[in-house]
Steps between C-alpha positions, in 0.01 A plus 500: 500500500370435135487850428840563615637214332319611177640866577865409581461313132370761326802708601758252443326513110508860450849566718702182317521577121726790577766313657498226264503764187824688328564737788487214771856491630483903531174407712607201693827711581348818622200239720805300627651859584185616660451201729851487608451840611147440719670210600813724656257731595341231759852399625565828597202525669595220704810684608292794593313230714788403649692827548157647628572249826878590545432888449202537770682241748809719492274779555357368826840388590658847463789366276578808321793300279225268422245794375767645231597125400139383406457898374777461250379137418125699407673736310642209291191294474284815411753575184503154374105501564437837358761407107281198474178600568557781201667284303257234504214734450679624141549181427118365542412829286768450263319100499143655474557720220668209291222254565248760429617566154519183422190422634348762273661435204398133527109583576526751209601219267232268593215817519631614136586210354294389199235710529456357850342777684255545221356154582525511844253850467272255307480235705376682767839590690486438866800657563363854440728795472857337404641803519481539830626171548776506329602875621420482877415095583843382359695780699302425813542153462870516465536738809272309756634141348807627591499684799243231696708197364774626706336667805346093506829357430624774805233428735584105482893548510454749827216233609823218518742707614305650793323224557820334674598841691139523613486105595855524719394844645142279651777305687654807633188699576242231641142599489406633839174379649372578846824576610651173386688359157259341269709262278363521123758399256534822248189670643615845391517312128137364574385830606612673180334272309140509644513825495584554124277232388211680725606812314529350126115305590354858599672689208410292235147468606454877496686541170452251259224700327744748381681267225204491339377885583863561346441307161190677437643865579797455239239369237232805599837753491578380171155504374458893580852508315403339230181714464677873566784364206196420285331858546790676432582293181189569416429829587392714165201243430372542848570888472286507205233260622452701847557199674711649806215458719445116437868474492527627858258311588603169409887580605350568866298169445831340480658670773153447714713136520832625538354667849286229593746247537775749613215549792503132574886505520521805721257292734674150498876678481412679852354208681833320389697799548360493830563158589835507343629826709374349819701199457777673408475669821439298717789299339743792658426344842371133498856400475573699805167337690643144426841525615479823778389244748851308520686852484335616822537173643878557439542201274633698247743806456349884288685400232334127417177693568543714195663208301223257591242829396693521177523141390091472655437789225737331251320151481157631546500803200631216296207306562262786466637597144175393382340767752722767452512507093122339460406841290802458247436105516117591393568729228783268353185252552339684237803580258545142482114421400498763263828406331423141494122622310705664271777195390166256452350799299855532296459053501114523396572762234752257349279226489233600333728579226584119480244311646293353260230578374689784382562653087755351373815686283670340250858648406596319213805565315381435129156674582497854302144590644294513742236314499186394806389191502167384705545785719232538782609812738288544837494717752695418872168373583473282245214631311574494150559826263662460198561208228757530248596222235702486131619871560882567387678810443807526316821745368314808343158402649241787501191407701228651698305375768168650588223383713246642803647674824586197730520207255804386591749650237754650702557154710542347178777769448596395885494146394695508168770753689560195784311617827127422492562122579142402575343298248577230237644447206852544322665850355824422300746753484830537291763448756761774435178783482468803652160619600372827661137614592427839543156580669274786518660703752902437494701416806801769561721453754600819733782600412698688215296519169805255297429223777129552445535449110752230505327302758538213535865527399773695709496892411810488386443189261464715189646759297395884572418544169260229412295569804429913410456321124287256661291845712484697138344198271162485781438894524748571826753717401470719768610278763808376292669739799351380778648153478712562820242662723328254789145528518155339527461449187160352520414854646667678298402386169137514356336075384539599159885609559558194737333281177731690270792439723440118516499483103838647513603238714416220274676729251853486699418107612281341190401203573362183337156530562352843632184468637290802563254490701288845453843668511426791254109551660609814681652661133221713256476249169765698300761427793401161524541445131832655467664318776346170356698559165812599695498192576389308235786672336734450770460150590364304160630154635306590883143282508281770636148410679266761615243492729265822389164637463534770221439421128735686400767232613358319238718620254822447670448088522429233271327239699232556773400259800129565676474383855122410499302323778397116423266463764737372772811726480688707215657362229757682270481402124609640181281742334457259228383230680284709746356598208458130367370379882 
């Protein structure tokens, strides 16, 4: 009872936002629609009950003007069933699709906001693959939130309502026992029940190993994604290592999973499919069993046979719903866990951003540098790496950072850029500046070769002729007519070209402070040193720092910082004081 309590929370969590956000009447309309309709749907059933009694008694009683009358009253009852079953069935779509996009849209925001999903990688994610939880979980979640909501909200509306028929008909059709009437107040309603909550008992016991047996395929699924996307993104180095053996290898490794526990479904979905399709039916008859007795007996007439049968069926498949839809119920089971993972994972990612001890950033509106105070970065782990104190960089800045592989340097670029919040300390930042980092190997969107350059502005957000001006200046006049055409551009383009590409989109975008982290290492020296005075002469007031390892940067900065081990961690000083220390 806990765990369904804690379960019927959990969904109430994830399902309420969305009805409480911009597009709730739209939702609460098309719900309120949707329920009206399942809720029509059940009356009509009733009639059926009922007519089912007339139709069959008229039947036995050869009253052919009776026949056509409860034929014509079928006919009706089958249109008005048949316009709102459709109709309710575009409407829950027409619901799903709404609540899925804004379901989407809203994880989006808090996966991508402030550098979110960055941190949540660091911090160890435990909601692994997000994309597949955000692509499939959502829609899933939607769909069987949906659909089961109302089959439950069905099952206890037809429970009521046949509950009554079923109670008057025990009157009507006493329970015959050795040849004489048995008097049990609403036995046939009694009967139902032990025999649904014998059938709900058994299924569950057989199937509850699947909601877990479900969570782990989706995660195993995704991980053999995940790896396939990776190979093919990644395809040339592993062409020209050889590697397509270990590749194989390890890709079967990861399916070896995928079948394993696919294996262990196949075996617990066929002892419950088993169970399940045995109760179902034996269902067909039981009613039949219980209430033949008083129809041979002559108690009751053909017709409240089949009636009593129907309403018998009625009351007990809406206490079996559990039974009958325990596969859906176990995989929306797992939806809901993984979903739920994923919101704390969105929560924890946030928090670390906040929770102290975390570096500090100080936007000051008089401040016209920026300058580190007492800075301590660490890893997620807490171990410490880097140390960083009485470091500014202002307009015009020219400085160069160098230091041994692994020191800590680009963290410090993480740290001054906003999203390496691990550590101590203070880094005060001018509070209208604009900052961008490029890295070693530049991130290009798929998609045309403008979006890819003006990223992370809209395509369309500047003129045609300053980007092909901004292509020309870095050596790439040959794609100045390619701007339109979609691609992989990370494919498509060489690391040097990509490097030259992402200097042409500070170009277009300058920004305050440009940091470069290895940016140019790809580029032969002469490259590197003409794309360094483009911009130089392009953007004198931009404070450029440089993380780099040639010497021939050197002579394209005026002040140096060493990263140098102190014993304990890294610390970053000026070249001057290094020097001095």
């Amino acid at each position: 009872m806990k765990r369904l309590l804690a379960t019927i929370a959990t969904i109430w969590r994830l399902a309420l936002p969305y009805f409480r956000a911009e597009d709730r009447w739209a939702g609460r309309g098309l719900l309120a629609a949707v329920i009206g309709m399942e809720l029509g749907i059940v009356a009509l059933n009733v009639m059926f009950n009922q007519w089912t009694n007339r139709f069959y008694n008229a039947m036995q009683s050869y009253q052919w003007d009776a026949f056509v009358s409860e034929l014509l009253w079928f006919c009706m009852l089958a249109a008005i069933y048949i316009a709102v079953a459709v109709y309710q069935l575009y409407l829950n779509q027409w619901l799903q699709i709404r609540w899925r996009r804004w379901m989407t849209l809203h994880y989006l925001e808090g996966w991508l906001s402030a550098a979110n999903h960055y941190r949540m990688q660091l911090v160890g994610d435990a909601a692994d693959n997000p994309d597949q939880r955000i692509a499939e979980d959502i829609q899933l979640f939607v769909e069987r939130t949906l659909n089961l909501s109302i089959q439950f909200l069905s099952a206890i509306v037809t429970l009521a309502s046949f509950v009554v028929i079923l109670w008057l008909l025990s009157e009507e059709a006493p329970l015959q026992l050795f040849g004489g009437d048995l008097i049990i107040p609403g036995y046939l309603v009694w009967a139902a029940m032990i025999y649904a909550a014998l059938g709900t008992w058994l299924t569950h016991l057989v199937g509850r190993a699947l909601i877990w047996l479900n969570f782990y395929q989706q995660r195993y699924e995704a991980d053999f994604r995940f790896n396939l996307v990776r190979v093919r993104e990644n395809s040339e180095q592993i062409a020209l290592m050889g590697g397509e053996r270990v590749e194989r290898s390890r890709l079967m490794d990861r399916f070896g999973f995928v079948v394993s526990n696919w294996r262990s479904i196949m075996t617990r979905t066929k002892w419950l499919t088993g169970f399940t399709t045995s109760y179902a039916q034996v269902s067909s008859v039981f009613p039949f069993l219980v209430v033949s007795p008083a129809y041979f007996a002559h108690k009751i007439p053909f017709g409240t046979l089949i009636q009593t049968a129907s309403a018998f069926g009625s009351v007990q498949g809406a206490l079996s719903i559990i039974v009958t839809q325990y596969r859906s119920i176990a995989e929306w089971r797992a939806v809901i866990e993984r979903l739920s993972g994923f919101s704390a994972a969105i929560e924890t990612g946030r928090q670390v951003a906040i929770a102290a001890p975390v570096v500090g950033r100080d936007f000051s509106a008089h401040a016209r540098r920026v300058e580190i105070k007492d800075l301590e970065l660490r890893l997620p782990t807490g171990a410490p790496l880097i140390a960083a104190s009485g470091l500014s960089f202002g307009p015009g800045d020219r400085v160069l950072v160098n230091g041994p592989t692994g020191s800590g340097k680009s963290t410090l670029f993480r740290a001054i850029a906003g999203i390496w919040p691990f550590g101590t300390g203070t880094i005060a930042v001018p509070a209208d500046a604009t900052m961008m980092v490029l890295p070693q190997r530049p991130y290009l969107p798929v998609g045309t070769l403008r979006a890819a350059l003006t990223y992370p502005q809209e395509a369309d957000h500047f003129d045609a002729g300053a980007i092909r001006d901004a292509l020309v200046a870095v050596g790439l006049q040959k794609l100045t007519e390619r701007l339109d055409e979609s691609a992989h551009w990370n494919r498509m383009l060489s690391l040097g070209e990509q490097q030259r590409l992402a200097i042409a989109r500070a170009l277009l975008q300058p920004p305050d402070y440009l940091l470069l982290d290895e940016a140019t290492a790809s580029l032969d020296e002469p490259a590197e040193a003409t794309l360094y005075a483009l911009l130089h002469e392009r953007m004198p007031k931009t404070s450029i720092i440089s993380i780099g390892h040639r010497s021939t940067l050197d002579a394209f900065h005026r002040r140096t910082i060493v990263v140098a081990s102190d014993g304990e961690r890294f610390r970053a000083r000026e070249a001057s004081l290094a020097a001095a220390g």
